[in-house]
N, C-alpha and C positions, 0 to 999 in steps of 0.2 A: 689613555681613555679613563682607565680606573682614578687618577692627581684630577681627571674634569669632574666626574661625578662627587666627589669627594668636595672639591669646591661649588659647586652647584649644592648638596648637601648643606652645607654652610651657608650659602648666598639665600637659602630658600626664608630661614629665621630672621635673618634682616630685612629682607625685603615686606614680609609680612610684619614686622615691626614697625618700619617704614609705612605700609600702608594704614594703618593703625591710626598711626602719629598724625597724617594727615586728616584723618577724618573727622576732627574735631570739630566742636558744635559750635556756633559762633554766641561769644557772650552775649548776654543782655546787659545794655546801658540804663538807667534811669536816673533821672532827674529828683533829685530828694531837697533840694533848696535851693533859693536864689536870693541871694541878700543885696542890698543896692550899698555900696559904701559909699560913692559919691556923685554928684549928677549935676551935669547942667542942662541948656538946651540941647548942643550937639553931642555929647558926649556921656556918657554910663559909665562908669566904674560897676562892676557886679562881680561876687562872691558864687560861683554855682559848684553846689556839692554834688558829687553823683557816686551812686554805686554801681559795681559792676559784679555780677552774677555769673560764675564761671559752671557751666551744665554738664561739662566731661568730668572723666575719673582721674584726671593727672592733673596739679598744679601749672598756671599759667603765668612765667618769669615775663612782667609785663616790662618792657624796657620802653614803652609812648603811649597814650591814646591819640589818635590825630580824630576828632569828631564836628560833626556838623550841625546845629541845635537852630530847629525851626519852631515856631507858635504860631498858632492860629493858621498855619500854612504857609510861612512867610518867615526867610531866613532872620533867625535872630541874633547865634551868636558860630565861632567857630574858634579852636582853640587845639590846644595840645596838653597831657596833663604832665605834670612835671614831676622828674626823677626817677628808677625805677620802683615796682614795689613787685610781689609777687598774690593772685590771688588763686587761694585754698580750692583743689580740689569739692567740688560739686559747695562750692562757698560763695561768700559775697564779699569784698572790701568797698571803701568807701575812700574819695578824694575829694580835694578840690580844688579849682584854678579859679585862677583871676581873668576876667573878659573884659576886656573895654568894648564897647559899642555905640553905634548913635541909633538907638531902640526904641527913643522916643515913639516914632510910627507905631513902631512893631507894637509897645508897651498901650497905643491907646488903641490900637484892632484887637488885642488879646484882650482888654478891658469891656470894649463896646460886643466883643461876638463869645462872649465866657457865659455858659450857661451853670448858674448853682453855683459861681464860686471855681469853678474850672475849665479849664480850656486846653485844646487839642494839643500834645508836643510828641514833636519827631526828632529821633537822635541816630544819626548814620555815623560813618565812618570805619576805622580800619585799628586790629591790633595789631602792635609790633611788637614779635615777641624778643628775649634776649637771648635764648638759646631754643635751639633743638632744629627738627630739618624743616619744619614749615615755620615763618618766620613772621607772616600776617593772615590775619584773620578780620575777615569784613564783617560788620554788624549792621542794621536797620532795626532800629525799635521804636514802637509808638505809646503814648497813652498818655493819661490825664495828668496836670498839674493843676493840682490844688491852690487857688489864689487866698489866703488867709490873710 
């Protein structure tokens, strides 16, 4: 009886560490640029930069983004961002991928329904982290993109 208490002792700091680990806040995405490198009619090459905002007190070992990029309401792009990196504690890093699309549509309803110069964009999907006991974290974030 006394060897179980004494492990229960022990189990009680892990699992509370454990519960900790898990309750992480889920990043925020944003969209900080979109460059067109080359274009035809059915096809888009684009450049989209984004950062990503980590809101907890521990460092997040990002090993994927896997994200989903809508405008104006309407799926735009969807992608993966490439390599790991890790980002800072209650910080922000910044990436970028390459998207192909055929967005033309998407590119002239964001143009015909953009009030002031910007228009609505939503960015979902999922982190995957490279280490520790919770290994993804879902995100949903909205707001404006600046058309300049």
């Amino acid at each position: 009886m006394n060897w179980t208490r004494r492990l229960a002792l022990l189990a009680v700091p892990m699992v509370l560490a454990a519960c900790a680990y898990t309750r992480l806040q889920s990043p925020e995405l944003s969209v900080v640029d979109i460059s067109l490198l080359r274009a035809d009619l059915l096809r888009q090459d684009l450049r989209v930069r984004m950062r990503v905002y980590n809101p907890n007190d521990r460092e997040l070992p990002v090993r994927s983004i896997n994200y989903e990029v809508e405008l104006a309401g309407r799926s735009f792009a969807h992608g993966d961002s490439l390599g790991d990196f890790v980002v800072p504690a209650r910080g922000d890093t910044e990436f970028e991928v390459n998207v192909t699309t055929n967005a033309a549509g998407a590119l002239l309803r964001m143009l015909t329904t953009s009030e002031k110069g910007s228009t609505e964009y939503r960015i979902r999907g999922k982190v995957q982290l490279s280490s520790g006991m919770l290994r993804t974290i879902p995100f949903d974030h909205s707001g404006q993109l600046q058309l300049d």
